[in-house]
N, C-alpha and C positions, 0 to 999 in steps of 0.2 A: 065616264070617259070611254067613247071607243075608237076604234080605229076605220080609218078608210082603205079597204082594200081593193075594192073595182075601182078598173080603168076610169070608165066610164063616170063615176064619181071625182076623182081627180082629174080629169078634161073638165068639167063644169065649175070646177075649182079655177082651175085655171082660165077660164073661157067667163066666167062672171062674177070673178072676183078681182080684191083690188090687192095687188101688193105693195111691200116694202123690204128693203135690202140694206145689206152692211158691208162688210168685208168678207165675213164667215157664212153670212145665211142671211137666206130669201124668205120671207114668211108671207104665204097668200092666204087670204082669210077672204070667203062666199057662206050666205046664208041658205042652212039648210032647211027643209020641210020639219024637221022634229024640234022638241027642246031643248034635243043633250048636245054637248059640246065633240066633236069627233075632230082625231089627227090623223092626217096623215106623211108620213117622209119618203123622200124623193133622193136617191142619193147615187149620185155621180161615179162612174169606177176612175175617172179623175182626181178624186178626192183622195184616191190611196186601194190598197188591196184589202181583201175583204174584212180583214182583220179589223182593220181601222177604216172602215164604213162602219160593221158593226159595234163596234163601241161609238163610235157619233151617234147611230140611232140611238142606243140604249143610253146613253147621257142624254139626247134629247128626250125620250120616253119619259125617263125619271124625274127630269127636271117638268115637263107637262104635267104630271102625276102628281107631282111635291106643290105644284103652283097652279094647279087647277082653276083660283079665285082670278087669277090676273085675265081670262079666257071669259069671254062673252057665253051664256046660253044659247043654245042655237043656230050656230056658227060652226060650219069647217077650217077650219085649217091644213094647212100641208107648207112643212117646213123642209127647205133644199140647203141642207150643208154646202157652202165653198171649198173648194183646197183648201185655204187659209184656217176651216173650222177640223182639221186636223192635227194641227200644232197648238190647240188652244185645250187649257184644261178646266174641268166643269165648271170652276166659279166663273171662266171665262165667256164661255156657253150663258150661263143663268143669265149674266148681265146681258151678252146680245138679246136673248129671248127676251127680257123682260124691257128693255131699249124697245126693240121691231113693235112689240104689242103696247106700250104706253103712242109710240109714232104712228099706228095701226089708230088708235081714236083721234 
């Protein structure tokens, strides 16, 4: 599992991939050249002050991390927190993620 850090990897994400959405989060998933699975987040200063941006990442981090099997080989992802995935706490989060990527196949 790594991460997407260039721009220019997250436009291609976005630009030839296909998404799906909830209330909390966006999850767009594009096929990359390699075999590993790579994430990356997207997060809004909408969402709240930094404090609680970073904890959304790091709940969604963990939960990619903990649930790695559910994620396709070879595949990008990039997950975009809503407002809404600020008042929600991690069991809340797992279930969206694992909702977006079961509607993702």
């Amino acid at each position: 599992m790594t991460s997407i850090k260039k721009n220019e990897d997250f436009r291609k994400v976005y630009a030839r991939g296909r998404s799906v959405g909830s209330k909390a989060l966006v999850m767009y998933r594009a096929k990359n050249s390699s075999e590993e699975i790579r994430f990356g987040f997207t997060i809004s200063k909408k969402v709240g002050k930094a404090v609680v941006r970073n904890r959304i990442k790091r709940v969604l981090k963990e939960i990619c991390r903990l649930n790695i099997n559910w994620f396709k080989a070879g595949w990008d992802y990039v997950l975009i927190p809503r407002k809404a995935a600020a008042d929600k706490s991690y069991s809340d989060l797992q279930d969206e993620v694992q909702r977006l990527v079961k509607r993702m196949k």
